[in-house]
N, C-alpha and C positions, 0 to 999 in steps of 0.2 A: 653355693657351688653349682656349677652350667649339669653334674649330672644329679643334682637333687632337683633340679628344675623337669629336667627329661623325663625321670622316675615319675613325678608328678602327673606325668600324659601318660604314660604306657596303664596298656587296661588288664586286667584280670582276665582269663579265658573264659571266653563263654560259659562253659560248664564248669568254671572252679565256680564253688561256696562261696558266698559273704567272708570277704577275710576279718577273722576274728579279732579282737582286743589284743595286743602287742603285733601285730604280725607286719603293720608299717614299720616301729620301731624296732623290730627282730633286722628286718632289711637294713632299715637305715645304719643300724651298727655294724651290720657284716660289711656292707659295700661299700661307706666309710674305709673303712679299712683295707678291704679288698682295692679302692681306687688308689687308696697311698703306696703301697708296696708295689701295686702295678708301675704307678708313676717312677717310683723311683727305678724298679728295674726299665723303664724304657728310657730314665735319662741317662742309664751307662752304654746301652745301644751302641748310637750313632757316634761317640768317640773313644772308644774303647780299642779301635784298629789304629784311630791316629795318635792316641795315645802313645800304646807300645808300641809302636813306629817312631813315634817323637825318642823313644830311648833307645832305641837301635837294639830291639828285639826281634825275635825269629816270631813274628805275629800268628802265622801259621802251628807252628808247632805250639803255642798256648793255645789256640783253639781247641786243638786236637786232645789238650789234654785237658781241658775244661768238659769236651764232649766224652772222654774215656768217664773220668772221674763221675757223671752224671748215669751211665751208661755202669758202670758199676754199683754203682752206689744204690742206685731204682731198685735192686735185689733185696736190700735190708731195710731203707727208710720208711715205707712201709708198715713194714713191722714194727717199728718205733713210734712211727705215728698213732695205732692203732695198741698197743701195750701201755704207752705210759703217757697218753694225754695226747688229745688234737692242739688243747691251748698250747701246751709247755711245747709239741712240737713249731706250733706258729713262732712262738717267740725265739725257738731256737733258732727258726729262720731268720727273724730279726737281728741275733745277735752276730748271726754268720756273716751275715749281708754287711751289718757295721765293718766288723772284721777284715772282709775282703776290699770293701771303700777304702779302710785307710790303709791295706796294704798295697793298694792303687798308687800310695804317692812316692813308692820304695822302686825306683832303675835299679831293681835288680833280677839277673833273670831267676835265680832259685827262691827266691819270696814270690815273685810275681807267677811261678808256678804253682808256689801253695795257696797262690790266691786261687788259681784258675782250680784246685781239685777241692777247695773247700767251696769254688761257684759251682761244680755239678754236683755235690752235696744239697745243697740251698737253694739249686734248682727243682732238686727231687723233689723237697721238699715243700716248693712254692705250689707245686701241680700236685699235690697230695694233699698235707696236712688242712690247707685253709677251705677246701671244696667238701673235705672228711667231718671238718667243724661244723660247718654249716649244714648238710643234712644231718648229723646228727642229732645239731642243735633243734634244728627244726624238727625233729619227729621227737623229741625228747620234750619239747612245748607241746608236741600234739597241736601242729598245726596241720591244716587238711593236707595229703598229697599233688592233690594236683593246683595247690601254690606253688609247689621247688618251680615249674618252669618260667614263672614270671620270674623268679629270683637271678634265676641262671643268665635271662636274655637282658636281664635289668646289666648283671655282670659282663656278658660282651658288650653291650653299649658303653658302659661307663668304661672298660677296657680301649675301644677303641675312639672314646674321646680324650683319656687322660692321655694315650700316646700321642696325640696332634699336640697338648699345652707340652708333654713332656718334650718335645721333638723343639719346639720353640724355647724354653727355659735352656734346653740343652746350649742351642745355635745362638741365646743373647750372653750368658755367662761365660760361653768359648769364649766370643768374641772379647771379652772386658779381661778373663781374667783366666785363660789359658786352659787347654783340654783337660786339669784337672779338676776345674769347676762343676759340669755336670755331677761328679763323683761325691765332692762335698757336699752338695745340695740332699742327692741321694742317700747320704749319710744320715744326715741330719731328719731328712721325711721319714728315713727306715724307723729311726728312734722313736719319731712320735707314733709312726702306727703302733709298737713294741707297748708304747703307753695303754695306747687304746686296745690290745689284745692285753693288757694285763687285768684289766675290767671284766673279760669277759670268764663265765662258766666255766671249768673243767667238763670235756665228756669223757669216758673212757669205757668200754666194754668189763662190766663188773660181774657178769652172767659166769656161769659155770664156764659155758663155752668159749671164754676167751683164751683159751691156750691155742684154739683154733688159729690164733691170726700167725701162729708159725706155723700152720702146715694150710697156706690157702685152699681149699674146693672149686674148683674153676669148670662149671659148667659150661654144656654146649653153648649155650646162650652167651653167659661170662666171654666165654673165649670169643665168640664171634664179635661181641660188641666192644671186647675188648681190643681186640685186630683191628677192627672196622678206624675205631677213631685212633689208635698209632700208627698205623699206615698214613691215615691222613695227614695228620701231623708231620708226618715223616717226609712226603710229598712238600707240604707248605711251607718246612725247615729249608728243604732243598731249593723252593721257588724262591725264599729270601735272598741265598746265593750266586741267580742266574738274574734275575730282574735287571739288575745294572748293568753289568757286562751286556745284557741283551739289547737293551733297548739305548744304550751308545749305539750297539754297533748300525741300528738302524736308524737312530736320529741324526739329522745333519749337521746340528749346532750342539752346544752342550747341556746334556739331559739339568734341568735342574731337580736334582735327587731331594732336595729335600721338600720341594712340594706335593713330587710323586710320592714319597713317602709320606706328607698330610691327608692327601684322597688318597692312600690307601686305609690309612685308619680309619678318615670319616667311614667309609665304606664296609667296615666291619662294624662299626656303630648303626650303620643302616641296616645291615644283615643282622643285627640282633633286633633292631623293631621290627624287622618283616617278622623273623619267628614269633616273635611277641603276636604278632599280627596272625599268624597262622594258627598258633593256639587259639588263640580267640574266636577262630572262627572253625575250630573242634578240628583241624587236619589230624591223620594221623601220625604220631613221632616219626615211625619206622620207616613210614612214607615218603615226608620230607625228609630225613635223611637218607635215602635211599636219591631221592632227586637232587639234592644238593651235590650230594657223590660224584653223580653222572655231569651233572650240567659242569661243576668244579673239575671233572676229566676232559670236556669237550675245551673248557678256556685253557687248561696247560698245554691241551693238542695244536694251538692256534699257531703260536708260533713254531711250531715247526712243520709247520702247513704253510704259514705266509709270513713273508717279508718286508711288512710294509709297517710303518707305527703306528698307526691309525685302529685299523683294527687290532693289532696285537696289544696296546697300551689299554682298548676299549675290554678286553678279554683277560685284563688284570686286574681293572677296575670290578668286571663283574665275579671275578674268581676270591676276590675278596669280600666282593659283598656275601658270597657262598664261605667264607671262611667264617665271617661275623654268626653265620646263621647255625653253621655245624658246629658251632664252640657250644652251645645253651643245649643242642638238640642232643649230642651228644653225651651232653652232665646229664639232660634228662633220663636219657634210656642207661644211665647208669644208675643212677638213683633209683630207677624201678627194677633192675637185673642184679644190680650187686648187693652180697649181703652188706649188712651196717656195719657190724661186729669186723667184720676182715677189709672195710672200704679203701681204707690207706695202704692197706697191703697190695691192696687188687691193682690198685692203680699204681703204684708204687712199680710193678712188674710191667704193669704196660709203658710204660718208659722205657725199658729196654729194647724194643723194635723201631721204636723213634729213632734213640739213638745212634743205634746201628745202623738205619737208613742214613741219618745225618751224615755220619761216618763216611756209608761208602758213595757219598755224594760228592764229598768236598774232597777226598780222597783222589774220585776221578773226575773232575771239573777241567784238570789241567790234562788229560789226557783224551775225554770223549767230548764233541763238541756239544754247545748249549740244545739245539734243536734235537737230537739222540737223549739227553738225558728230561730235556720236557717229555718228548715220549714214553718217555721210563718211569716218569713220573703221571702222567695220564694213564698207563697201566697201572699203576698203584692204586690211582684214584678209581677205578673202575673195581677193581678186587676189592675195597673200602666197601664200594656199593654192597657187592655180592656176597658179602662177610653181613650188612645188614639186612638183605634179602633172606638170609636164611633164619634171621630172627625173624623175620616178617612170614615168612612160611608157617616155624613151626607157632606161633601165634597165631597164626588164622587158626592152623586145624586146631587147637584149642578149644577159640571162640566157638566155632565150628560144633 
């Protein structure tokens, strides 16, 4: 596979250790896995609107209640993931995922809304449980700390390579055999990852202190790094929603979305070698993401500064390459701030300001124009920063 090729070039950070005996194959089994669930979640993506359109669906109000349902739900999945197993939660996801695939092939609209509440369900759980597994896993091997961030930048590359093949699978099997084909492929890949997490460890918090994980601790730190990167998210949710609508209204011919959509993923794949690349050469976490933040506010500020495609398209291409890079940076500075014992939880909660952002983005899409809400969102992305500036503070005086 094109990313057990890539993994193979990406290097160690300068100052990580000799990685120890299993720790290639600890990878290779997470990201295995970790590529197939991605894959499948990005081949329901791109036909999922023409889908429920194809059945003369209110497209809109599923959304809304896939985003409620998820936005809910981040309150307790959490706590499940972290009480009764990372594995058994991975696989719940699995099983969800099937679930919701074949209620994909039911026109109807009260099934297809249980689909959409048991997909923010399964969402909770995709940005939780499998990222919960892996550091656990890995400090349960006693493998060094400062491996997780090869791990994490191995995981946005392979992330934004599987979404170019998924993007192509998706647009040859429409073509042959009708918008519900991505869906059954996606079935069928969820199953085998399902296979491949059933192999893997139980971790679970067996310590006195796991009753902890129902009543979280959310330090100063916790909360800032936990704001820092739902904001962001919350921002990049919203610039999925405007990128189309934008860049028609500026092209003179018709955008072809789906290449823009290929460099956009290569370019999150690129943003995870550059961190790869900045580890390596000892930067500091807090730092680059603090600079990603900014530079990732000055590209959503573009367009509603300028109206030309040229540079606005160039200023999406590089705000992705900053997305590839804050996905790793930001698992990083979790994995060193958040406890182990309540991880699934932690994060579990920070989904809800995602959410919410999501929410009242798409809510007001059809009422504030695109260039007001890039702004709103270039503030987002700035207060991101500043949410990890102030980890960055109170860690100097630390060091200090």
């Amino acid at each position: 596979m094109a990313f057990l090729h890539w993994s193979r070039v990406s290097h160690l950070p300068a100052f990580a250790p000799q990685a120890p005996v299993g720790f290639a194959a600890f990878q290779r089994e997470y990201l295995s896995v970790h590529a197939l669930v991605m894959f499948a979640d990005w081949l329901q993506g791109p036909n999922m609107y023409t889908l429920y359109q194809s059945y003369g669906m209110d497209v809109g109000k599923l959304f809304v209640i896939g985003f409620l349902s998820s936005a809910v739900s981040s309150s307790f999945v959490g706590r499940y993931v972290d009480s009764y197993g990372r594995k058994r939660a991975c696989l719940t996801y699995c099983v969800l995922e099937i679930v919701i695939n074949a209620i994909e092939h039911v026109p109807n609209a009260a099934v297809l809304a249980v689909g959409r509440v048991l997909g923010g369900v399964s969402t909770a759980l995709l940005f939780s449980a499998f990222e919960s597994w892996m550091v656990t896993e890995h400090r349960k091997r006693r493998f060094p700390e400062e491996l997780l961030p090869s791990t994490f930048a191995l995981a946005s590359e392979v992330n934004g390579l599987v979404a170019v093949v998924a993007g192509l699978v998706a647009q040859i099997t429409t073509d042959h055999y009708g918008d519900i084909a991505p869906f059954q492929v996606a079935l069928a890949v969820t199953a085998l990852a399902g296979l491949m997490i059933a192999r893997w460890p139980e971790n679970v918090d067996a310590s006195p202190r796991r009753r902890d994980v129902h009543q979280p601790h959310f330090s100063r730190d916790v909360v800032k790094i936990g704001l820092a990167y739902s904001i962001y998210e919350g921002a990049m949710y919203n610039f999925v929603f405007l990128w189309v609508p934008t860049m028609q209204v500026l092209a003179e011919t018709a955008v072809p979305t789906g290449l823009v959509f290929a460099s956009f993923m290569l370019c999150i794949a690129i943003g995870g070698k550059l961190f790869a690349l900045a580890q390596d050469h000892c930067f500091d976490t807090v730092s680059t993401a603090i600079g990603i933040a900014v530079l990732s506010s000055a590209c959503l500020a573009t367009p509603a500064a300028v109206s030309e495609l040229v540079p606005v398209f160039t200023a999406f291409l590089i705000f992705e390459v900053c997305v590839g890079a804050f996905f790793p940076c930001s698992a990083t500075l979790r994995a060193q701030y958040f406890g182990e014992s309540q991880l699934g939880t932690v994060l579990g909660w920070f989904r809800l300001p995602t959410n919410v952002l999501v929410l009242l983005g798409t809510t007001m899409a059809d009422t504030v124009s695109a260039p007001v809400l890039f702004t709103a969102c270039s503030g987002l992305l700035v207060l991101s920063a500043l949410c990890v500036a102030g980890v960055g503070r109170k860690r100097n005086k630390k060091v200090s």
